[in-house]
C-alpha positions in Angstrom: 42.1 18.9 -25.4 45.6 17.4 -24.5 47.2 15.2 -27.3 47.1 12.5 -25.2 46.7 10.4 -21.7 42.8 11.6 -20.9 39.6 9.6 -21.4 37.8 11.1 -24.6 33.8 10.7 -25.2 34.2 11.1 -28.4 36.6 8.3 -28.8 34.6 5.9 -27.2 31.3 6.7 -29.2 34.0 6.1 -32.1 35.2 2.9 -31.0 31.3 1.7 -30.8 31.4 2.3 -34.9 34.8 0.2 -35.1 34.7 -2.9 -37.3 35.3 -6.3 -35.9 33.0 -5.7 -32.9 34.0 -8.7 -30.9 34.7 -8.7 -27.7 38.2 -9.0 -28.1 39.0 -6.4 -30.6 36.6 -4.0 -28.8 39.1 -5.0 -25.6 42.1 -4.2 -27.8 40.4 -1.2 -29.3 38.9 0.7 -26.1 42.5 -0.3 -24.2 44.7 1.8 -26.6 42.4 5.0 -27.3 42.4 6.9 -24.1 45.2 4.9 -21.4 48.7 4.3 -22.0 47.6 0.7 -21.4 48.4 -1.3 -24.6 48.1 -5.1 -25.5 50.8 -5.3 -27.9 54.1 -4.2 -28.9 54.2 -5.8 -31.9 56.6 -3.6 -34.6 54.6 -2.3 -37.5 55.5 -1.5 -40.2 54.2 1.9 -42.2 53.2 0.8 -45.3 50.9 3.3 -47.7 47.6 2.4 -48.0 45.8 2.4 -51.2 43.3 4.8 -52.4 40.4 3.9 -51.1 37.9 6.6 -52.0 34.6 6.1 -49.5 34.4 4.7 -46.6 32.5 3.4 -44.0 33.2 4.5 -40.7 32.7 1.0 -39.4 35.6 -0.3 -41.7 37.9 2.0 -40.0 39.8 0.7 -36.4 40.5 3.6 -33.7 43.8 3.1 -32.2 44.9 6.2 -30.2 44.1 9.6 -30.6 47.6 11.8 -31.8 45.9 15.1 -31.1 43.8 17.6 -31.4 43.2 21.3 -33.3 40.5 23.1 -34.1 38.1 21.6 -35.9 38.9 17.9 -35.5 40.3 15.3 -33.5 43.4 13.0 -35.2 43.6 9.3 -34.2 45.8 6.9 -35.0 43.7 4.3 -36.7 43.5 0.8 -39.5 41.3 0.5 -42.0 39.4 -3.1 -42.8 40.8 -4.3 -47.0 43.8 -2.0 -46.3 46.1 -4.9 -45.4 48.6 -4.2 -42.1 48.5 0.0 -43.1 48.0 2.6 -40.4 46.3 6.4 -41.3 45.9 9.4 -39.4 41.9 9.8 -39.1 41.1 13.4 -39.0 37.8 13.0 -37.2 35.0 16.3 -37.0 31.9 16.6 -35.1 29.6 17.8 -38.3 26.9 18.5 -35.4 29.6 21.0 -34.0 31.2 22.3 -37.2 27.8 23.7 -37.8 27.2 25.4 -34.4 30.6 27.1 -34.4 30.4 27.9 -38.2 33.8 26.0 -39.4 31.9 23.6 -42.0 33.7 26.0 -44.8 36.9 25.4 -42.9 36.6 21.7 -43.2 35.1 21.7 -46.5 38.2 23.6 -47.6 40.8 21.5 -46.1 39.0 18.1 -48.0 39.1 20.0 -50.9 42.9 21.1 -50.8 43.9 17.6 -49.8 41.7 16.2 -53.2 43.8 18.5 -54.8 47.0 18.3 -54.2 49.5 15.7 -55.3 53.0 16.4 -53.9 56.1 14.5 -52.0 56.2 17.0 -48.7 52.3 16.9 -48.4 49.8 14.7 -47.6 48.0 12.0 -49.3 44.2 11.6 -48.8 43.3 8.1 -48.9 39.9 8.3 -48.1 37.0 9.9 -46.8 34.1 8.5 -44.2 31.2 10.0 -43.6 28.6 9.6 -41.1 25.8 11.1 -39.5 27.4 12.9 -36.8 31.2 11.9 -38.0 33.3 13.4 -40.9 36.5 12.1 -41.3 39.4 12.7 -43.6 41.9 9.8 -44.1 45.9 10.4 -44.5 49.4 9.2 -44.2 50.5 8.4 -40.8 54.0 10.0 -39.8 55.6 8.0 -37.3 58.3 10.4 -36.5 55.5 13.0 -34.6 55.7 17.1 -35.3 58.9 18.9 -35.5 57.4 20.9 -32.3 57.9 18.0 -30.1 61.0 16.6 -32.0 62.3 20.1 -30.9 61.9 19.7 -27.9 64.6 16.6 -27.2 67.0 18.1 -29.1 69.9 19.6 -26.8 68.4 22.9 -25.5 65.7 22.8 -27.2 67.2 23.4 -30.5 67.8 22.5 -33.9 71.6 22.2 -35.8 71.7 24.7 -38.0 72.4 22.1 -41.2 69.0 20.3 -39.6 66.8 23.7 -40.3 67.9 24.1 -43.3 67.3 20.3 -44.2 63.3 21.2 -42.8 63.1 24.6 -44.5 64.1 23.5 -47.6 61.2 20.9 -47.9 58.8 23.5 -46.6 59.7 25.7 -49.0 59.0 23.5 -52.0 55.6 21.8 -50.3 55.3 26.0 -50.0 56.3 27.0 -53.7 54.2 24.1 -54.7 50.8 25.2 -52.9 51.0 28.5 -54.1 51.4 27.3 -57.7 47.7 25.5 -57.1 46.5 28.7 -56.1 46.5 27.9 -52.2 48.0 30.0 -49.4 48.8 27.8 -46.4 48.6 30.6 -43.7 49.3 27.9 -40.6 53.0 27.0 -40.8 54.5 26.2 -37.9 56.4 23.6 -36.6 53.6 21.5 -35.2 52.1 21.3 -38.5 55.2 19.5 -40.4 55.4 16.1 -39.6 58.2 13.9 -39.9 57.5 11.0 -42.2 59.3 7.2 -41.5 61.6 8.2 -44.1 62.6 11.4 -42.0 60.9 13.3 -45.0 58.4 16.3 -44.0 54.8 16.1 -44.7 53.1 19.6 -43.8 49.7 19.1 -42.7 46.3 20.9 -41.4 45.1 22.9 -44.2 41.8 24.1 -42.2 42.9 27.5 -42.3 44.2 28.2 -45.7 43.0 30.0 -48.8 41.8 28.7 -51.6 41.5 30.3 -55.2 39.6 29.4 -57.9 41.7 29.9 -61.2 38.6 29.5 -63.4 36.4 32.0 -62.1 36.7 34.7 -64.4 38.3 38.3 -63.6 39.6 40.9 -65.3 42.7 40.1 -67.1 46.2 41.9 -67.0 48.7 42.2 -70.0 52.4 41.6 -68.6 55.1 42.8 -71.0 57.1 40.2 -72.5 61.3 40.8 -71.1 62.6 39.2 -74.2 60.7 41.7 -76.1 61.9 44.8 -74.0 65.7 43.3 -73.9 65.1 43.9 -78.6 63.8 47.3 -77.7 60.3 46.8 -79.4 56.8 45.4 -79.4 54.4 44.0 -80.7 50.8 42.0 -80.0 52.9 38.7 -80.3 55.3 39.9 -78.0 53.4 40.5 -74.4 51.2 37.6 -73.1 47.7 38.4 -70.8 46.7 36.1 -67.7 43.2 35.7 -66.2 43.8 36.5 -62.9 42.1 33.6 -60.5 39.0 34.9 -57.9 39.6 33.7 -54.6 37.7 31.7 -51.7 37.9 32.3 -48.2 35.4 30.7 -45.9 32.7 32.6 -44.4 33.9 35.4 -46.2 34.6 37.2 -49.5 37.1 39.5 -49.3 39.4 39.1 -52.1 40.9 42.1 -53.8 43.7 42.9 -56.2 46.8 44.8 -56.6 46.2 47.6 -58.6 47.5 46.2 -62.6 49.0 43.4 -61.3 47.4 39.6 -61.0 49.0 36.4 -60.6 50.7 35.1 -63.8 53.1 32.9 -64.9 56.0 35.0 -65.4 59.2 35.3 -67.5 62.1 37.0 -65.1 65.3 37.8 -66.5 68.3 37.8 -64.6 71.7 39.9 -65.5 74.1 42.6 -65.9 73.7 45.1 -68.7 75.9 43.8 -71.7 78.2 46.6 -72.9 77.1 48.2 -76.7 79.1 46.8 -79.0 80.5 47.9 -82.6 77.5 49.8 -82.5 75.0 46.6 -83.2 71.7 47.2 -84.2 70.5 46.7 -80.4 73.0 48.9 -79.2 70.8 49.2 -76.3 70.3 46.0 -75.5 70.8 44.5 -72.1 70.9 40.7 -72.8 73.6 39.7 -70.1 76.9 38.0 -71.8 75.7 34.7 -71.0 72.4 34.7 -73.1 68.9 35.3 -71.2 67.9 33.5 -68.5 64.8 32.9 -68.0 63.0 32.1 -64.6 59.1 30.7 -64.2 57.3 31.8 -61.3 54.0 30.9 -60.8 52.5 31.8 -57.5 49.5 34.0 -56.9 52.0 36.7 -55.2 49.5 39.8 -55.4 46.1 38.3 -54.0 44.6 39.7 -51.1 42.4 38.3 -48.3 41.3 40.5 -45.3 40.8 36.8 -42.5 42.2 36.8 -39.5 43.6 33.6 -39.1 46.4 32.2 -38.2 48.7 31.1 -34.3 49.5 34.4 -32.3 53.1 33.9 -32.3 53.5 33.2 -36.5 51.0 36.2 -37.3 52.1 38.7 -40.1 51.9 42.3 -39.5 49.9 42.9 -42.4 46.8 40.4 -40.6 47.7 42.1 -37.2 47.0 45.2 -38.4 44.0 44.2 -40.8 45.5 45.5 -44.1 45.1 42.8 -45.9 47.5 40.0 -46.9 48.6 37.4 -49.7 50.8 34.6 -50.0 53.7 36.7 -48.9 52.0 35.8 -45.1 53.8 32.1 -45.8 56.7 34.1 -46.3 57.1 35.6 -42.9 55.7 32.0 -41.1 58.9 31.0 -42.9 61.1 33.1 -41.3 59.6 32.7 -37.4 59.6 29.1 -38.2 63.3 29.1 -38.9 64.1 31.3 -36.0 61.7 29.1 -33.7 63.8 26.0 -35.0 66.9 27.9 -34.5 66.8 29.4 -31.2 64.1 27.2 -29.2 61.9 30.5 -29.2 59.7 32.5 -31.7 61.1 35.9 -32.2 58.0 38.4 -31.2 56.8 36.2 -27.8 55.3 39.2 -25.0 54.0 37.6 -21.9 50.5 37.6 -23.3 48.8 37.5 -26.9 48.3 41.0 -26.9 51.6 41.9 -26.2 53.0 39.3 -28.6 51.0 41.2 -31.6 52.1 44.4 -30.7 55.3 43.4 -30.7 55.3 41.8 -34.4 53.6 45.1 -35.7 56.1 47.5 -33.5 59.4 45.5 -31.8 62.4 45.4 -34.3 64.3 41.8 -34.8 66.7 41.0 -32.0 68.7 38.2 -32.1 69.4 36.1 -29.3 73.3 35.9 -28.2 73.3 31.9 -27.9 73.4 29.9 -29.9 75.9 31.2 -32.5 74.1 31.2 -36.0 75.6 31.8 -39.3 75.4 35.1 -41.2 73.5 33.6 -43.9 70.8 32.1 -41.5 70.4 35.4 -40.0 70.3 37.4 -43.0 67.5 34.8 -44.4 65.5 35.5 -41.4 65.7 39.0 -41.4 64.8 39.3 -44.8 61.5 36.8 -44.4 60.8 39.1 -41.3 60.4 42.2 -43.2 57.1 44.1 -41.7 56.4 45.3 -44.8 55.0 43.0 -46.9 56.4 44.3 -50.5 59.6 44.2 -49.3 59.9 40.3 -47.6 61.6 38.0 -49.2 59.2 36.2 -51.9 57.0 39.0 -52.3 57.2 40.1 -55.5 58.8 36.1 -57.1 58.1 33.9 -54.6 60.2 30.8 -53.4 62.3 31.3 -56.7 64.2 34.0 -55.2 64.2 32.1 -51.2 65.9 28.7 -52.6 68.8 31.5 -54.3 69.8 32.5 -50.8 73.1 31.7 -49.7 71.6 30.1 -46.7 70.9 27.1 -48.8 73.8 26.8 -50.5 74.5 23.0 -51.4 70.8 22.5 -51.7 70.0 20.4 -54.6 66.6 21.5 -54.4 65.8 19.0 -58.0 66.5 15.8 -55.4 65.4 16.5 -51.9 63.9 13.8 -51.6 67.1 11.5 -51.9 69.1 14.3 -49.1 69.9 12.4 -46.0 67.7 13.8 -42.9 68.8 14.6 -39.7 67.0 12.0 -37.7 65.0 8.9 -39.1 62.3 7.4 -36.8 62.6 4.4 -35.0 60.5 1.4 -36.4 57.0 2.3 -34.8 55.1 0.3 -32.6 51.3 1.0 -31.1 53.3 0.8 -27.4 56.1 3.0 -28.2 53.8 5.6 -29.7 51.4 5.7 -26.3 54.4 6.3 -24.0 55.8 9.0 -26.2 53.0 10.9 -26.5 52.4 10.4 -22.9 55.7 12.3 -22.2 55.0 14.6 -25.0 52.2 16.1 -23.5 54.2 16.4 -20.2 57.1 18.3 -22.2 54.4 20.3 -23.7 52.9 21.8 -19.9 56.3 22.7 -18.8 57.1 25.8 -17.4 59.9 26.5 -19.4 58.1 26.4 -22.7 58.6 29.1 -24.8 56.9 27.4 -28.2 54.0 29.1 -29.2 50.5 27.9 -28.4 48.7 25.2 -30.6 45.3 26.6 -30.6 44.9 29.0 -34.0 42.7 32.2 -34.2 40.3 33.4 -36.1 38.8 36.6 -36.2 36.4 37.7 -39.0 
């Protein structure tokens, strides 16, 4: 279904469940859902919502419809006791969840969102459920997908100092997810949204995995570095980590790396300090500075054998069916920069099976235009390593990513108070319409060398 501009069914059977069923606000209501017709240009203003746990689907007001993925429909849509506050309505046909065999997908997402509590992802605010209807409520970003923002920059095509603005807040909302035991497995740039304070918020979490860190599995004794740097051990001196079992819907297919499991670990960085005087640790190899010691907690070594994921952001590893962890985020990462970079993904044949042939078999080429720093490129090759134990953020995760020189001058502690590239306008219920009206025009252009929307999903 197109994002926008065509009369829905759904919608309208929605709009009958609307609250305030005069005649006037169903007028309002039906005029804004499906047509660019709208009765208002009123300015509003994006204030958060409060938490408001259940509710009934006739509480909640239908707007417009934003678009559409797999399993749901989004709509723009108020919520009665939530004062002048818009959400995004994640809307799912339960009816047809259960005939295409997606209710573990959705079930999943409701969960991660539950779960998580971070500044680049999303907030639920609450949940409706009806007979036929399930729908997830969450923070509506005015400023649209980074897809379409794309696509009115000059040729297509971000700055470089803009990508590294948006891959700097996915890569914490990405370090963060994998410290709750979550691999996203869906970035791209339609799924980070541009909040009213030009902020990202990375959404639809339909397809990822999600781990369970207290089932219990066999546990894995990791040698303490400070103890190793002294030269001996002891049972106080190595700590052991349940490794978490992992969920994947509709199947079970979790394995591990032999003697490894996730952990929080202890990595030491440093040159090899000179003996000196012959010292009792005349071996030692504490760097001159003292130890540093870095935390990493991502689930870097679990394995899930899905096939999920958008043709043109696959990893080799699922391509080829070996298996694949959160290092799969890892190489998103990199096509997503190179997407944002260069207007085009970097392994695009002229159909999906050549495109996946080409990420397991075609070698990186850059494109000639635009010029693009050393550092981005070097990023971008690393992320796009085939193999998976060599990528950037394999073996440490982000720690080891927000060290590269491409983001140099990141202050990755306050992201939230750098200045973004581009702020959205004050939003209005008009404004929106005609947007997406020309969005979805943009989008069936000949010339459009993003990758499709619609995600796949073999098993």
């Amino acid at each position: 279904m197109p994002p926008g501009g065509e009369p829905d069914p759904a919608a309208d059977e929605l709009q009958s469940l609307s609250f305030a069923s005069s005649d006037r606000s169903r007028s309002r209501s039906a005029s804004t859902v499906s047509t660019a017709t709208t009765t208002s240009t009123t300015t509003t203003t994006t204030t958060t919502p409060p938490r408001l746990g259940a509710v009934a689907l006739s509480d909640i007001r239908f707007l417009k419809r934003l678009g559409a993925g797999d399993i749901g429909s989004v709509y723009l849509a108020e919520v009665r006791g939530a004062a002048t506050a818009l959400v995004a309505a994640k809307v799912m046909d339960r009816k047809e969840l259960e005939g295409r065999n997606k209710e573990g997908r959705a079930r999943t997402e409701r969960e991660i969102l539950e779960a998580v509590d971070h500044p680049f992802l999303p907030r639920l605010f609450g949940v409706a459920e009806g007979d036929r209807w399930s729908c997830l409520l969450t923070e509506f970003c005015p400023g649209g997908d980074l897809h379409v923002l794309r696509q009115r920059q000059p040729h297509r095509r971000f700055s470089e100092s803009a990508v590294r603005f948006y891959a700097a807040e996915v890569v914490a909302a990405l370090e963060y997810v994998h410290m709750v035991d979550i691999v996203y497995r869906d970035l791209k740039p339609e799924n980070v949204l541009v909040r009213a304070d030009g902020h990202i918020m990375l959404t639809d979490f339909d397809l990822s995995l999600k781990c369970d860190p207290t089932a219990p599995t066999p546990a894995h004794v990791i040698s303490d570095p400070i103890a190793l740097a002294g030269g001996h051990s002891s049972s106080s001196s190595s700590s052991s980590c349940i490794i978490p079992s992992c969920i994947v819907p509709a199947v079970s297919c979790f394995q591990l790396f032999p003697g490894r499991g996730r952990h929080r670990r202890r990595r030491w960085r440093g040159r090899k300090k000179p003996s000196s005087g012959g010292g009792g640790n005349g071996g030692s190899s504490f760097p001159s500075g003292g130890l540093e010691l870095e935390f990493v907690a991502e689930p870097v070594e679990l394995r899930s054998m899905s096939f999920v994921g958008t043709h043109e952001y696959l990893a080799p590893e699922i391509v080829s069916g070996e298996g694949h962890g959160s290092s799969v985020d890892w190489w998103t990462l990199g096509v997503f920069v190179f997407e944002l970079l260069y207007g085009v993904t970097p392994f695009k044949g002229h159909d999906n099976e050549m495109t996946l042939a080409n990420i397991v078999a075609r070698a990186l080429e850059f494109p000639r235009e635009p010029p693009v720093s050393a550092a981005a490129k070097d990023l971008v090759t690393s992320l796009l390593a085939k193999d998976p134990a060599r990528r950037l953020g394999a073996t440490v995760g982000a720690a080891v990513i927000k060290r590269h020189p491409f983001f140099s001058g990141v202050n990755w502690a306050l992201l939230r108070c750098a200045t973004p590239p581009y702020v959205p306008p004050p939003f209005s219920v008009a404004t929106a319409t005609a947007a997406n009206a020309a969005a979805a025009n943009a989008d069936m252009s000949d010339d459009d060398d993003s990758c499709p929307g619609t995600p796949v999903e073999y098993y």
